[in-house]
C-alpha positions as CSV (number, residue, x, y, z in Angstrom):
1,X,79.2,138.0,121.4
2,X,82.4,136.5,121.7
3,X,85.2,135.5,118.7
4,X,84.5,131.6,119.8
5,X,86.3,130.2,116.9
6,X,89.7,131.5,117.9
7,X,88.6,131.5,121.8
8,X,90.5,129.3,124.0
9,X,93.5,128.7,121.6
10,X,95.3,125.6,123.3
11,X,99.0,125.6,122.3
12,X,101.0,123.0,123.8
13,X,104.3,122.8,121.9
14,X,107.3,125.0,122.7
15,X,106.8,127.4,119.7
16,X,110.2,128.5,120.9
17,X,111.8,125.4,120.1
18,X,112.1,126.4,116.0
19,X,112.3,129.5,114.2
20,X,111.9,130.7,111.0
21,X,114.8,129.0,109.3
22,X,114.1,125.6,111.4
23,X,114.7,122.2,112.3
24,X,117.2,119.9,111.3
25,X,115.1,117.4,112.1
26,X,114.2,115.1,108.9
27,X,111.0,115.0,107.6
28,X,110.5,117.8,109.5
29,X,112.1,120.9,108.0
30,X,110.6,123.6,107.7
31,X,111.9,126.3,105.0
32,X,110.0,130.0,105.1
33,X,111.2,133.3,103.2
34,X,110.3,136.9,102.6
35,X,112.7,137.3,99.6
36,X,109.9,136.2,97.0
37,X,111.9,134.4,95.3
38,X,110.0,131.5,94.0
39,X,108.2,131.3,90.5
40,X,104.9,133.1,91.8
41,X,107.2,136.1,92.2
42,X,105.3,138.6,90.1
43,X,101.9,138.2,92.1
44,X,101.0,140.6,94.7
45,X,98.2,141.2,97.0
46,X,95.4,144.2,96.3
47,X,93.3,145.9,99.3
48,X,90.0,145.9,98.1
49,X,87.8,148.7,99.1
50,X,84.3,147.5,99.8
51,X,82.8,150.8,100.2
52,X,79.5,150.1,102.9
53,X,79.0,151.8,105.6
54,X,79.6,149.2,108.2
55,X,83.2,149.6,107.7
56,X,85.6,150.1,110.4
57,X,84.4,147.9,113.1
58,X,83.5,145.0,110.7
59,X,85.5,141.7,110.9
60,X,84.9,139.3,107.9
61,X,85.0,135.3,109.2
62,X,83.9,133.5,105.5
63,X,84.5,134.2,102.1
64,X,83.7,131.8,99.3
65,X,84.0,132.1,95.2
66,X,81.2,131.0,93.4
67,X,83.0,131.7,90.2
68,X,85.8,134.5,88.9
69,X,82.7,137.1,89.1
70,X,80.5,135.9,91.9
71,X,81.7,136.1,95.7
72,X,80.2,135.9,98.9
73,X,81.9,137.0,102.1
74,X,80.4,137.7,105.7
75,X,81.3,138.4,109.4
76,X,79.6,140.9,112.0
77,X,80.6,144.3,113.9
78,X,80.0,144.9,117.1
79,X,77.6,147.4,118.2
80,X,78.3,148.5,121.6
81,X,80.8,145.8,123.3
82,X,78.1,143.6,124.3
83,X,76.1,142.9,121.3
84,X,77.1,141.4,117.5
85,X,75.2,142.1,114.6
86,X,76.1,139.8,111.4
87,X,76.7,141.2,107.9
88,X,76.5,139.8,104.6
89,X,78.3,140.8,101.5
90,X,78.6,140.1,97.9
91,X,80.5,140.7,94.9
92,X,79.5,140.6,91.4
93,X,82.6,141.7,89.5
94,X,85.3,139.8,90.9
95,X,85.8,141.7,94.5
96,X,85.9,145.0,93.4
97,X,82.6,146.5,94.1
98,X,80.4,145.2,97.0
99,X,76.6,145.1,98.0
100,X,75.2,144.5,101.5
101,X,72.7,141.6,101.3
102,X,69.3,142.6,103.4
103,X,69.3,139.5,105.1
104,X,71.0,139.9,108.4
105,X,70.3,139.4,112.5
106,X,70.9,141.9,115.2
107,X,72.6,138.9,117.1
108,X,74.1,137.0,114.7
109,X,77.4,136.2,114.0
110,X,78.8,134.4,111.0
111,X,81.5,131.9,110.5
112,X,81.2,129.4,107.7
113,X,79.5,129.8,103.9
114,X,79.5,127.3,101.1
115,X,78.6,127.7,97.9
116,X,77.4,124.1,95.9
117,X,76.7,125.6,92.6
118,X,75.7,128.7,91.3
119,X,72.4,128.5,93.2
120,X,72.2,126.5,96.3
121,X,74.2,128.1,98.9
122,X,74.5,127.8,103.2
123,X,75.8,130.2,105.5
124,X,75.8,129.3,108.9
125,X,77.1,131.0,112.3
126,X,74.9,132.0,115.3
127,X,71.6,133.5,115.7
128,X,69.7,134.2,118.6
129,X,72.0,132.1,121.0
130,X,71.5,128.9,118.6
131,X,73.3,127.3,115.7
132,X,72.3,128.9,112.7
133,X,71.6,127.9,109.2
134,X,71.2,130.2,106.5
135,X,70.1,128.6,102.7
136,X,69.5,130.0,99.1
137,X,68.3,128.7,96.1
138,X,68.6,131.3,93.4
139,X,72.3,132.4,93.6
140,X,71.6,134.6,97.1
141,X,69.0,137.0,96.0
142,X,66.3,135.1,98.8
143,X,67.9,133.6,102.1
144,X,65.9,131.5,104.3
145,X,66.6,129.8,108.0
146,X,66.6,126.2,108.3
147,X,65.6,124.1,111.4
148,X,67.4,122.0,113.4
149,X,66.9,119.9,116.6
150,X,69.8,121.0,118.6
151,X,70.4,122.8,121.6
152,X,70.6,126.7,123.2
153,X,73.7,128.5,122.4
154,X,75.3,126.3,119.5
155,X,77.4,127.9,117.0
156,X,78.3,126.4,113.6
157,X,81.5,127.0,112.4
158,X,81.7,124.9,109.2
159,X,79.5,123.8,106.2
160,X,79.7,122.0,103.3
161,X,78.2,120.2,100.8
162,X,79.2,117.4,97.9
163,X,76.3,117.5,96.2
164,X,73.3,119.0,96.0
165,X,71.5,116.9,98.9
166,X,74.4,115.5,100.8
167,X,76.2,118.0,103.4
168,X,77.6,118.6,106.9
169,X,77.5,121.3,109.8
170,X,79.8,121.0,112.5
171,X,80.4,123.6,115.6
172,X,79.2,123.0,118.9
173,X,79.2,124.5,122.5
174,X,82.4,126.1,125.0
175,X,80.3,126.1,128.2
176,X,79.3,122.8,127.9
177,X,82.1,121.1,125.6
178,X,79.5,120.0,123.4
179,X,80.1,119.2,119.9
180,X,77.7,119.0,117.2
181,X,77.7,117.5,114.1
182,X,74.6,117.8,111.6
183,X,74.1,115.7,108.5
184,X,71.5,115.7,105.6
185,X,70.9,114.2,103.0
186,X,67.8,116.1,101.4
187,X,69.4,119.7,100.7
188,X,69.1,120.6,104.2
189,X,64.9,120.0,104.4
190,X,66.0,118.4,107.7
191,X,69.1,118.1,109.2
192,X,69.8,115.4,111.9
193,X,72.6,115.1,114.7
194,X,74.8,112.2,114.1
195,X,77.5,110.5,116.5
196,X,78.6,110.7,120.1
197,X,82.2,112.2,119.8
198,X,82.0,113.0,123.8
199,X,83.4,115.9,125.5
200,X,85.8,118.5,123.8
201,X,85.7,122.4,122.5
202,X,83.6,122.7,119.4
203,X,84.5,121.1,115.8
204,X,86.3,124.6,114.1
205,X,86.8,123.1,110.5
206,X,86.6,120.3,108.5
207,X,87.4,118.9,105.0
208,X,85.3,116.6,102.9
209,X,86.9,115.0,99.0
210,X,83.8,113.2,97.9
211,X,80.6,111.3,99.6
212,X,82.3,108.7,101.6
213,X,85.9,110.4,103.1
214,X,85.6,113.2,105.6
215,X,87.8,115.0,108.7
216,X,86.5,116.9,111.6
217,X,89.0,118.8,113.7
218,X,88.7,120.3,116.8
219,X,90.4,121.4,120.2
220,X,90.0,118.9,123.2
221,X,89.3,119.8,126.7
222,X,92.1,117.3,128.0
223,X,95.3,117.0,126.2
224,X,95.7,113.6,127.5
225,X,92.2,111.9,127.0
226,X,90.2,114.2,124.2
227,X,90.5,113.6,120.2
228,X,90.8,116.8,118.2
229,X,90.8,114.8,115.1
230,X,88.2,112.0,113.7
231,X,87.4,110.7,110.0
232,X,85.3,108.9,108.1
233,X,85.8,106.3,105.0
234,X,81.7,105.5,105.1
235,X,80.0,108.6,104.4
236,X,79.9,109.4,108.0
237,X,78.5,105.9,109.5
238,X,81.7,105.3,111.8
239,X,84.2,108.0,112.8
240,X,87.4,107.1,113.6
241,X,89.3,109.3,116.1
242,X,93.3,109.7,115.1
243,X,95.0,108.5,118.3
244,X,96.0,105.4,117.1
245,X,99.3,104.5,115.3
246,X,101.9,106.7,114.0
247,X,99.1,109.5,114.2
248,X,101.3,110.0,117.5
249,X,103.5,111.7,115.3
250,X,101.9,115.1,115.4
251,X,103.5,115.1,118.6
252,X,101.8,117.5,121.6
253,X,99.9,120.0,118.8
254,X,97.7,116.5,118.0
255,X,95.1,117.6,120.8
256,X,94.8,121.2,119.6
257,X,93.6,121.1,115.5
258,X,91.6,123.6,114.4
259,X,92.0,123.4,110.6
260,X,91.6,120.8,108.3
261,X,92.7,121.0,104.5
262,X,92.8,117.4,102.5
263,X,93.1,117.2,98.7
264,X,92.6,114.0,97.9
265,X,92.3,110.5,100.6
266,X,95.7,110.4,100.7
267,X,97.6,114.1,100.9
268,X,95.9,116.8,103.7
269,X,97.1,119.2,106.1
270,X,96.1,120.6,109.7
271,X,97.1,123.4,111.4
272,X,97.3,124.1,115.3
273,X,98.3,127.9,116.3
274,X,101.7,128.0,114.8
275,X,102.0,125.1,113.1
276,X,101.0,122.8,110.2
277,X,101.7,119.6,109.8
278,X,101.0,117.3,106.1
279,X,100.0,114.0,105.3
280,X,100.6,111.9,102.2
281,X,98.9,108.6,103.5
282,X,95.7,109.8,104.5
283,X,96.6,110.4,107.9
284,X,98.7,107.4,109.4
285,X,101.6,109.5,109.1
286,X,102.3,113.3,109.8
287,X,105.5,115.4,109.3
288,X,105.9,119.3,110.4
289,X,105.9,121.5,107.6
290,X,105.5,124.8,108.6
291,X,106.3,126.3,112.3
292,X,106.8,130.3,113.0
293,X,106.9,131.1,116.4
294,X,105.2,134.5,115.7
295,X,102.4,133.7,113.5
296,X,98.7,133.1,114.5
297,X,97.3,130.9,111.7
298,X,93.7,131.1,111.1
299,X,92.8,129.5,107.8
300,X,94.3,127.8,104.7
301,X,93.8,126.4,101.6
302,X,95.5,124.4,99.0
303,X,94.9,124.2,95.2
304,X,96.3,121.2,94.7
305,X,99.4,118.8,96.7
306,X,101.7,121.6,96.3
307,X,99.8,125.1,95.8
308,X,98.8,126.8,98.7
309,X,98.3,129.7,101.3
310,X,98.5,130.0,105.2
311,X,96.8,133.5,106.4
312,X,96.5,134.4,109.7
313,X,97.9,137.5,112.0
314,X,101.9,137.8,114.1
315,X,101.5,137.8,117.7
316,X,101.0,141.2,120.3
317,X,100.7,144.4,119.6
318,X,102.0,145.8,115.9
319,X,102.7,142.1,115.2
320,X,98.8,142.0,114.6
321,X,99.2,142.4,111.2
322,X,97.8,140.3,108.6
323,X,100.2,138.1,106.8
324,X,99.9,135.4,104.1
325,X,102.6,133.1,103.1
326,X,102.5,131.0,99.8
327,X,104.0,127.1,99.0
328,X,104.5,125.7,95.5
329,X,106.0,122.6,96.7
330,X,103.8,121.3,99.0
331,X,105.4,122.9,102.1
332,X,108.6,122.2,101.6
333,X,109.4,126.0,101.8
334,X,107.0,129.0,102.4
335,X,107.2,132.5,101.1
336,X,105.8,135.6,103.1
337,X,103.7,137.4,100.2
338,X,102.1,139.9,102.0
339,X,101.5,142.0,105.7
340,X,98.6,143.7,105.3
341,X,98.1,147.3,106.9
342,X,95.2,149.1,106.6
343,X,94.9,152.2,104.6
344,X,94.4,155.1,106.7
345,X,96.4,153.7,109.9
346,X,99.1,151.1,110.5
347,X,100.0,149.0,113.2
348,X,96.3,147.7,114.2
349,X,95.2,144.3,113.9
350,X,94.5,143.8,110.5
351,X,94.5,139.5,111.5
352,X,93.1,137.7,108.3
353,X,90.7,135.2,109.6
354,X,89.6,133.4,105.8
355,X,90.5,132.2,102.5
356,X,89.4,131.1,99.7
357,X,91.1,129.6,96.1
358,X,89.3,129.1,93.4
359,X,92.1,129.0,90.8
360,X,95.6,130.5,91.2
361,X,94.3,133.3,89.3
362,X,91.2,134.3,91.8
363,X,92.4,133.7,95.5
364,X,90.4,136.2,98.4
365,X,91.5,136.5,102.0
366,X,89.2,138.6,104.2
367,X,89.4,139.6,108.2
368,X,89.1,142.5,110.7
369,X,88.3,146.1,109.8
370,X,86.4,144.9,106.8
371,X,89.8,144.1,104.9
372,X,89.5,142.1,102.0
373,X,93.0,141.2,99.5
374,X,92.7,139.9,96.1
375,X,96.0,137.8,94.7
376,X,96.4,139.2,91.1
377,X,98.8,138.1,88.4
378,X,100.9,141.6,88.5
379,X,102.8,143.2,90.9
């Protein structure tokens, strides 16, 4: 199985255009540092040793708090170079200790797991060469599949759910340039395809506020005629598709989104390889915030306007390293708070493919070689 939600990474700006210290351009600074020297300062990053015996060869794609004890995280290994084999994991005591849940495919691969409450939870990826949908209803002690109509070789990249009956899947196909976007409205009972959004690589991420307002992202097939970006004031009943306006302001990264972060209807982010651009209007206007010609981002996640974390991996050989850098002011500057290296050997990719925030006391990034971080309030 192949690493489809950072496959075919389109990247059509000049990354070498700004650098670490950036533009002059206004509205569009962009302001990063590695001195810590912001009023997070005395936080640092702890490797967390899961312990299981699927270890080394174990990348982690998902990770989502349930509460400061309760943690879910999952991802597969692969067994010979041809074939993928998912694994689920969970925490009980805040990250520190970690059991393997029996549930599991010997083609499956994971990317996307939401938690609504304590109970109801989804987890959905790929399983037998079709979108998968994993569903709980007693906190993750029984998992069950759940049926869909759509095609062969689908994979799901994204789930969530605003209540306990309304939620959203998105992914889709690469051979194909299929999307798929599946809707219910009963807990997942049944699930049901909504929309034509037309050609385009899969939907990667997207990032819903309440029952009504929702964004999709994706990466288009053709720079000058795809949409990457739609959303919805109507619960999903008409999509709009960003193109329009001074959504031209994203400049050449608009056809290449692969996350989506909003806080509210009016203040969100998305991110496209390098770089992240912000919103404060909902999305009629965007202005570069972030841009580091050597960093790979692969998630994010805000707390709020102005708190929040970019992790991904640098760029080529010992530059795989994970990294995470930090805001307080919304992305007006960035700090570097950690590189991740493995414990028993540096300089491999250690690229952090997930995080998750559920206060600024209990933030989790996971990726390759089963590494899993912990923010903590001491250095």
């Amino acid at each position: 199985m192949r690493d489809k939600k950072h496959s075919k990474k389109i990247i059509l700006i000049s990354l070498s255009t700004f650098f670490i210290t950036a533009c002059n351009e206004t509205n569009n600074a962009v302001n990063t540092s590695e001195d810590n020297s912001n009023q997070f300062a005395s936080r640092s990053w702890s490797q967390l040793d899961p312990s299981l015996s699927s270890n080394f060869d174990f990348e982690l794609r998902a990770i989502h708090f349930i509460d400061g004890e309760k943690i879910w995280a999952a991802g597969g290994f692969t067994n010979d170079g041809f074939s993928s084999k998912a694994g689920i994991i969970y925490s009980k005591d805040g990250g520190y200790t970690w059991s393997e849940s029996d549930v599991y495919g010997d083609l499956w691969e994971i990317y996307g797991i939401h938690f609504f409450d304590n109970n109801k939870g989804w987890i959905v990826g790929n399983g037998d060469n079709k979108g998968l949908i994993l569903n709980t209803s007693n906190g993750g002690k029984n998992w069950s599949q759940q049926t869909h109509s759509t095609g062969v070789l689908n994979t799901f990249y994204d789930v969530h759910f605003v209540n306990a009956t309304h939620g959203w899947i998105i992914g889709g196909r690469e051979d194909t340039n299929e999307r798929v976007v599946l809707h219910t409205e009963n807990g997942g009972d049944t699930w049901t395809e909504i929309y034509d959004f037309g050609s385009g690589l899969p939907f990667l991420s997207m990032s819903i506020v309440d029952q009504n307002n929702a964004w999709l992202v994706g990466m288009d097939v053709e720079s000058d005629t795809g949409h990457s970006y739609y959303e919805t004031t109507d619960g999903g009943t008409n999509w709009q598709t960003g193109k329009t306006g001074s959504y031209e302001l994203a400049g050449l990264v608009a056809h290449s989104f692969d996350r989506v972060e909003f806080i509210d209807t009016s203040v969100g982010y998305v991110s496209s390889g390098s770089t992240v651009m912000k919103t404060i209007d909902g999305g009629l206007e965007w202005v570069r915030v972030f841009q580091l010609n050597d960093m790979d981002i692969k998630d994010m996640t805000f707390l709020n306007a102005d708190i929040g974390w970019l992790v991904g991996s640098g760029r080529g050989g010992a530059n795989d390293l994970g990294k995470i850098y930090f805001t307080s002011d919304g992305g007006e500057s960035w700090t570097l708070e950690h590189i991740s290296y493995d414990n028993n050997i540096n300089n491999i990719d250690t690229a952090l493919n997930a995080i998750n925030a559920l206060d600024i006391n209990n933030v989790m990034t996971v990726g390759k070689r089963l590494t899993i971080f912990k923010r903590s309030e001491n250095p």
